[in-house]
C-alpha positions in Angstrom: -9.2 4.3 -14.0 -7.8 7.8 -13.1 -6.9 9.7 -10.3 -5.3 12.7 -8.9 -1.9 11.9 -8.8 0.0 11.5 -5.1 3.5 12.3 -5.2 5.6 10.5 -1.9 8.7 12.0 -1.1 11.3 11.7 1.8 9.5 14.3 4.0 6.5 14.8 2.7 3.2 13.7 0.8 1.1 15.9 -1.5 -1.5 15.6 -4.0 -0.5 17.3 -7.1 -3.7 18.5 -8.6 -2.0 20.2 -11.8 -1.4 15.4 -12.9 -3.4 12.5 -12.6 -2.6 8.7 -12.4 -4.1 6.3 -15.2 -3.8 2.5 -15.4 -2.7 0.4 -13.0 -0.3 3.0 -11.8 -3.4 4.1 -10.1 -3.9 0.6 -8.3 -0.7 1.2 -7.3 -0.9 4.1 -5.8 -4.5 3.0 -4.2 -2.8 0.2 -3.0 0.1 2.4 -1.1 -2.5 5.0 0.3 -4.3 1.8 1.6 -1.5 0.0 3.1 -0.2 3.4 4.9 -3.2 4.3 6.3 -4.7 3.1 9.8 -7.0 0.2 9.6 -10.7 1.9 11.0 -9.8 5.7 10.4 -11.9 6.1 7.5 -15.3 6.8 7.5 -16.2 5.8 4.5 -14.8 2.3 4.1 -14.6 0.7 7.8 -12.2 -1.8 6.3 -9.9 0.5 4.8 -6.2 0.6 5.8 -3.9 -1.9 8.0 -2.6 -2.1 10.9 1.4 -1.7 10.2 1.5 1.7 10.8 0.1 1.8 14.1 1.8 -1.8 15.1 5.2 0.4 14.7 4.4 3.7 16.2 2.9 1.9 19.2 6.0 -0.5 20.0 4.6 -3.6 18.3 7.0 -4.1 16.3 10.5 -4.6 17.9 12.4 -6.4 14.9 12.5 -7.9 12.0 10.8 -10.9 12.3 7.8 -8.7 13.5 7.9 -6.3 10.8 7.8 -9.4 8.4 4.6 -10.6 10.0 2.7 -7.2 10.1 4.2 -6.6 6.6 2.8 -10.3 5.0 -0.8 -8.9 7.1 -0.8 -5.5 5.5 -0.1 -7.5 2.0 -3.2 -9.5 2.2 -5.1 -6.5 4.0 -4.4 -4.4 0.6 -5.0 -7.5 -1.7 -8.6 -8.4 0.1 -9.8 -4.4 0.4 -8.3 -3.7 -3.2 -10.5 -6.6 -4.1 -13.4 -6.1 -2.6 -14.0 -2.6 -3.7 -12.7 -3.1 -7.3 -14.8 -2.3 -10.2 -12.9 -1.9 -12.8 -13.5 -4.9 -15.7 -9.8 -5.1 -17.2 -7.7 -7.2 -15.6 -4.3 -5.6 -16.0 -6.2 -2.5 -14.1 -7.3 -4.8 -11.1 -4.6 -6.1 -8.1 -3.5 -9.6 -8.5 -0.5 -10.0 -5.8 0.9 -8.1 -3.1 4.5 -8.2 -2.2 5.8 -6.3 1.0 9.2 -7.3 2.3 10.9 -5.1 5.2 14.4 -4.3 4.5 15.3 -2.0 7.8 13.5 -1.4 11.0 15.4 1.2 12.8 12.9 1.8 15.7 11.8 4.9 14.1 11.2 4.0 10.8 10.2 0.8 8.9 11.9 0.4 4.9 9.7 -1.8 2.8 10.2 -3.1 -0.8 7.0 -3.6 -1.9 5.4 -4.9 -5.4 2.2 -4.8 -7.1 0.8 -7.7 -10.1 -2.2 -7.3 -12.0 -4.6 -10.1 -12.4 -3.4 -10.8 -15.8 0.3 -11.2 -14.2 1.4 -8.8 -17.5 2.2 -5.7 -15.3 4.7 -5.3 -12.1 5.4 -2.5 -10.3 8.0 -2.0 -7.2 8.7 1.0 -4.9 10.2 1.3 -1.8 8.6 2.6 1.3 9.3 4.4 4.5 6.7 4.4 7.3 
């Protein structure tokens, strides 16, 4: 698997045309463009994306117990979509486990730690995440 590399920064997020992403760092970063994008906005895939985003811009979330609840969601969101639209035959390229857990909710701006497993369970990967 390969794809044009997406690089996440404090401010800002940008495709960077000039790298790509191999491996299951490109799972990964499937699995981060799917969990940060709003379930039903893509035309493609209807069940792309989950609903954390928009639960915290629109007030759902109010503390931490919530952002817990739509984090665990948005986990099993990613997992099933990942899944589902897999087609990759190696195992340490396809998404075994999602992991999300919210460290900070400030009101403006949710922290997640989140990790990704292949289905072989030889390969981890964590990154935190601001939404």
């Amino acid at each position: 698997m390969e794809g044009l590399k997406i690089n996440f920064s404090k401010n800002n997020v940008y495709l960077d045309v000039g790298a790509s992403n191999t491996g299951f760092n490109c799972t990964v970063q499937n699995a981060l463009a799917n969990i940060a994008t709003r379930q039903g906005t893509d035309y493609i895939y209807a069940d792309k994306g989950t609903a954390i985003l928009q639960s915290a811009v629109s007030g759902k979330i109010v503390g931490m117990n919530d952002a817990n609840h739509e984090a665990q969601a948005a986990a099993i969101d990613t997992l099933f979509f990942s899944r589902e639209f897999e087609t990759a035959e190696d195992d340490t390229l396809k998404l075994g486990a999602v992991f999300i857990d919210p460290i900070t909710y400030s009101g403006e701006s949710l922290l997640l730690n989140t990790s990704f497993t292949d289905v072989a369970q030889t390969v981890t990967v964590g990154t935190s995440t601001i939404l």
